[in-house]
N, C-alpha and C positions, 0 to 999 in steps of 0.2 A: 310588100311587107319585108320585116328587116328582123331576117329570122334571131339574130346575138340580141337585135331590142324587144321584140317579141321574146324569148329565153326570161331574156332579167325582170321584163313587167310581171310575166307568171311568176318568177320565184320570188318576186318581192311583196305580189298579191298573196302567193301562198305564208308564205313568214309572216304577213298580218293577219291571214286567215288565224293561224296553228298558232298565235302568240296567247297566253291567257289561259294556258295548263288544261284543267278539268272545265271550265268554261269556254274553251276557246272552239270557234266556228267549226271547224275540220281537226278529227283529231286521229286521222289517219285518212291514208289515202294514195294512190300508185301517180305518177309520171309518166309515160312513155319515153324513150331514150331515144327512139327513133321513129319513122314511118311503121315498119315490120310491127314493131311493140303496140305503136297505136291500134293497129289494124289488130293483134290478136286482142285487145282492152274491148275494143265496141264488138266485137263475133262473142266477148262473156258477155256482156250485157244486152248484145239483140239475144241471145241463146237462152236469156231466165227464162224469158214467157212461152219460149217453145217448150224448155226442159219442163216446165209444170204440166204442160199442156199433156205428159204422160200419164196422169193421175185420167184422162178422161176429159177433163174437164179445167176450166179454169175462170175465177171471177175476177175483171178485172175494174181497178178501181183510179181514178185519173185524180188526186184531190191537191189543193195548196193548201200550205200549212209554213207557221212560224218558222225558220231555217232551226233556230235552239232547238225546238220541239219534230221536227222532220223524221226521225226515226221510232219517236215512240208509239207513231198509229201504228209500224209494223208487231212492236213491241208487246202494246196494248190486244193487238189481235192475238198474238199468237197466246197469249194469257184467256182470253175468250175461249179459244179450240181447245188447249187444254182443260178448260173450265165445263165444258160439252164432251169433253172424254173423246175430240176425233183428233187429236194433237199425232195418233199414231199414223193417220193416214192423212191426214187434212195437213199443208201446208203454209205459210204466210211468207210472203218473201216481197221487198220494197226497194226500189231505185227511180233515178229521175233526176230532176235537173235543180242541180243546188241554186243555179244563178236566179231562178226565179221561183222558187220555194215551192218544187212540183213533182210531189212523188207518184210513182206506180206503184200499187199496192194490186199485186196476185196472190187471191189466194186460191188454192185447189182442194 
């Protein structure tokens, strides 16, 4: 692999992602600058489903969904728990894999 052409295909993949304002694919999002950066990016994201797991408990849910639509089942839930008055203790939290439209959805 050829890390300068590997660099440009991501940034060129991402500036098509982000092009398209309020509708565009990605509309924020981190880089990592180096190995170190990477490595602390995925220890937050292996560490959601631990950190819920403090609640006691945790349901977890594997689902695909439209890439547009991806974060509104977090959304949508967290409208649910408030809706059932457990919004103070009950949590919803969503990550997963853009490229193939696969969120985690825990909620505690």
């Amino acid at each position: 692999s050829d890390g300068a052409h590997d660099q440009e295909k991501l940034h060129r993949f991402l500036e098509a992602a982000m092009s398209g304002d309020d509708d565009a694919a990605v509309q924020d999002g981190v880089v990592a600058a180096d190995e170190t950066q990477a490595r602390a990016i995925w220890r937050l994201r292996e560490g959601v489903s631990d950190a819920m797991t403090t609640a006691g408990y945790v349901y977890k849910y594997d689902v695909s969904l439209p890439l547009q639509r991806m974060y509104e089942l977090v959304e949508e839930t967290r409208v649910k728990l408030q809706a059932a008055g457990v919004e103070a203790t009950a949590k919803a939290a969503g990550y997963g894999h853009l490229g193939d439209a696969n969120l985690h959805l825990n909620v505690t």
